[in-house]
Steps between C-alpha positions, in 0.01 A plus 500: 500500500483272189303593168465274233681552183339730336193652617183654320209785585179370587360853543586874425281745669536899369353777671563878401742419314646704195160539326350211616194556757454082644563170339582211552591168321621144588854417158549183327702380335458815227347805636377716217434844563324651238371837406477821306780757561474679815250253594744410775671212422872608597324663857448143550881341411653804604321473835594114528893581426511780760417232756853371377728779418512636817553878605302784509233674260219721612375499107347113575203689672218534281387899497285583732548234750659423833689168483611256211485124618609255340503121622619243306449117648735209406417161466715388790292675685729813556318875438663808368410842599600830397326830656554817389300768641452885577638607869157606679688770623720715357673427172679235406426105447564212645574125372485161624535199349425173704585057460263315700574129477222215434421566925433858452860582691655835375848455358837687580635718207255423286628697176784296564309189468299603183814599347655092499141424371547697214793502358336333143245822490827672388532326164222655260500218195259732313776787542724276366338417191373809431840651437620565122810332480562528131590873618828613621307640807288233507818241508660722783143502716514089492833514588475732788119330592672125484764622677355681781316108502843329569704725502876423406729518824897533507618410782866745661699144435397414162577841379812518676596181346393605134705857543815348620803392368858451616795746491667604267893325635691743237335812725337369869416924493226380259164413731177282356168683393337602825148464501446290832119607582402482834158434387339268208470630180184428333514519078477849490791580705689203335528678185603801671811362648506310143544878346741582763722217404427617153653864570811391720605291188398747248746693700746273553520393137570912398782494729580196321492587195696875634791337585553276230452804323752692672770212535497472086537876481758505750638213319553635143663827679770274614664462118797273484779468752810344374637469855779816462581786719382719294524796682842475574578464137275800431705697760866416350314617151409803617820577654672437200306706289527759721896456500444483082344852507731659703754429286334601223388828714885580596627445123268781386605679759875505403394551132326805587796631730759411216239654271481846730890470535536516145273764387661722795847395323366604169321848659821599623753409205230712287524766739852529475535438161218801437776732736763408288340566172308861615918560636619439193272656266392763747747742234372396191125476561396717282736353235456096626135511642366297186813320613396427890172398427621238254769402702204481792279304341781246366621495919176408611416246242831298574399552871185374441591213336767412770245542757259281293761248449575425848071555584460200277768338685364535826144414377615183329665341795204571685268309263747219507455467859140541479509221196710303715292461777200531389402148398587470819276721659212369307552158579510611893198714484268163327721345776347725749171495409472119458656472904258792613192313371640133622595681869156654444305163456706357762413724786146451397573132519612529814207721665218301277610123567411505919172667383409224206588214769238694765234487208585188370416384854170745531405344166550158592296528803231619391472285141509219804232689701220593242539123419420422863201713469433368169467155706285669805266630268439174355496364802211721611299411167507146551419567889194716334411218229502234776295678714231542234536174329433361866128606538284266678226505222632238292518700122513808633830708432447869666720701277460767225307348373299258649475194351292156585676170361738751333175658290444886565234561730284697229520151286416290768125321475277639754463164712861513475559816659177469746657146663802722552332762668322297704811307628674889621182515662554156672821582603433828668159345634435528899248340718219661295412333161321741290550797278372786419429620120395883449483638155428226353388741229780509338591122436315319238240231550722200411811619713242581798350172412853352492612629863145386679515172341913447642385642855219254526730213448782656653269511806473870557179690543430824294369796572457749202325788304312442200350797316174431371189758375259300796536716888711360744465117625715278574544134328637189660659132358639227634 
């Protein structure tokens, strides 16, 4: 079965239909249906595009009726016809839709068939230009509309190709980004796994940044290591201090036991010096007791001052020692300290130094790895740019936002933006070559005027809806 190139209706036949009762009418070149509101203008396209779109929809009846036919006859000769009608028993509906070639012989599948016919009938030019694009919703609905069009595909390899790199040789534990879809990715999901690329090296770069963090912290704890044992130096210190003060600790100790010894000596001589007085005066106390108690006082004075005498002694040799040794001691004990801290930093040293090489390492491999992904992710923009800088409407870039010779689709001239139109329309055009305008409403008369005039010498035939204050009828041109 062969059908020329593109193919026209000759005749469109509407029964029942939405709210139309009968009619009938033979398109040219521009089909002009024309009307008041409600008047039943979209009955008519809407009952022509059902014949296309396919699927089921009880609604197409008109109210009150049995059946909705609708038969639409091409110029090759083929006829189009979609039933829908009321079960005649029961509830429920049934639909058929039937191809009978140019010899009245029923075709197989014949949605199927209608469907390759028709592809173009999904391209709406007057949708198209209607849209607001100086918006930020309107700029996003030509996008997504131009898009759906020719839509952007990204195929498993080219992905996998922009998200790879090679291993890091410092770490082979280190693996490439992993986004290896099974499927393609149209633009939508690109900049989704563009965002995941995004996250793994926002990551990445905070571990970075972590552990070069931690390695100069770590770093400045080490302090300066003259290469000594100082430990064992702070060891012999400490011994010998401790040797110092038990020196000193046993020299008091023999001061205070010649100290006791003394006193003792001194307790008893008084003692028996105080016998020997009471013995003697004992007779003549009466007589002498002004006498004792001189002779008393001047006993324990010179006692005293013996006893003081050798005190001061005893105390002086023990501040000679303690003068003796203690410069010393003091020198030991900054000595001391000064080893403690120095074995102190050491022993950090030694516990911090494995752990600075490990994040020296970490750090390393990932300051290598969020490069990497700095390189994927460009990678996957250029893929993206390509891909849109590569649409087959010469001009055209589909991006955010669209442009036309690099000029912002807003700023382009109308005749500008309706040749463009009409060439995505080309491209997704099937066996079928016309279109089908509703709403024409809301476009004004020169960019209506525009798109007729560019599907006339595009060779396309038009069928659309004109409101007008007049009743329904229907206008034709060649």
């Amino acid at each position: 079965m062969t059908m020329a190139p593109r193919d026209y209706i000759s005749e469109v036949t509407i029964v029942d239909t939405f709210g139309i009762r009968e009619i009938s009418f033979k398109p040219k070149s521009v089909t002009r249906i024309k009307g008041r509101n409600g008047s039943g203008k979209t009955s008519i396209v809407r009952g022509v595009l059902k014949v296309f779109e396919g699927g089921t929809d009880a609604s197409i009846i008109r109210k009150g009726s049995l059946a909705s036919i609708v038969t639409i006859k091409l110029a090759s000769g083929y006829t189009i016809t979609k039933t829908s009608a009321k079960k005649k028993r029961g509830e429920g509906y049934r639909f058929d839709t039937e191809v009978l070639d140019p010899e009245g012989v029923p075709q197989p599948a014949p949605q199927t068939l209608i469907n390759q016919w028709s592809e173009a009938l999904a391209v709406d030019p007057g949708a198209i230009l209607r849209i607001d694009a100086t918006t930020a919703a309107g700029r996003k609905a030509l996008l997504d509309l131009l898009l759906r069009i020719n839509p952007l595909t990204f195929t498993p390899v080219e992905i996998s190709q922009a998200c790879s790199y090679r291993k890091n040789r410092e770490d082979e534990a280190l693996t490439a980004c992993a986004i290896t879809p099974e499927k393609p990715f149209d633009l939508t999901g690109m900049k989704q796994a563009q965002e995941q690329v995004r996250e793994l090296r926002r990551r990445v770069g905070a571990t970075r940044d972590e552990t070069e963090a931690a390695v100069t912290q770590m770093t400045r704890a080490l302090g300066q290591d003259d290469g000594r044992d100082h430990k064992a130096a702070l060891i012999e210190a400490e011994n010998l201090q401790t040797e110092l003060l038990k020196q000193i600790a046993d020299g008091k100790a023999e001061v205070e036991a010649a100290k006791r010894e003394a006193l003792a000596r001194i307790e008893g001589a008084l003692k028996t010096a105080r016998a020997e007085i009471d013995a003697e005066i004992d007779g003549k106390i009466a007589a002498l007791e002004l006498e004792r108690r001189e002779r008393h006082a001047t006993a324990l004075q010179d006692r005293q001052t013996k006893a003081g005498r050798e005190i001061e002694i005893a105390s002086s040799e023990t501040t000679s020692l303690e003068q003796r040794v203690r410069p010393e001691l003091d020198r030991l004990a900054g000595r001391v300290a000064e080893l403690r801290e120095k074995a102190a930093t050491q022993e950090r040293a030694a516990g911090l130094k494995p752990q600075i090489d490990i994040f020296i390492s970490k750090s390393r491999a990932a300051a290598w790895q969020y490069d990497q992904l700095s390189n994927v992710i460009a990678a996957m923009e250029k893929l993206v740019r390509d891909k849109l800088e590569s649409s087959p409407v010469p001009g055209l870039e589909v991006a955010d936002p669209v442009t036309v010779d690099g000029i912002e689709w807003p700023n382009v001239n109308l005749a500008r933006r309706v040749d463009v139109v009409m060439q995505l329309c080309a491209m997704c055009a099937g066996k079928l070559g016309f279109m089908v305008l509703d709403d024409c409403e809301h476009l004004d008369t020169e960019t209506r005027a525009a798109i007729e005039k560019a599907i006339i010498d595009d060779g396309w035939q038009l069928i659309e809806a004109v409101v007008t204050d007049s009743p329904l009828c229907i206008e034709t041109a060649a």
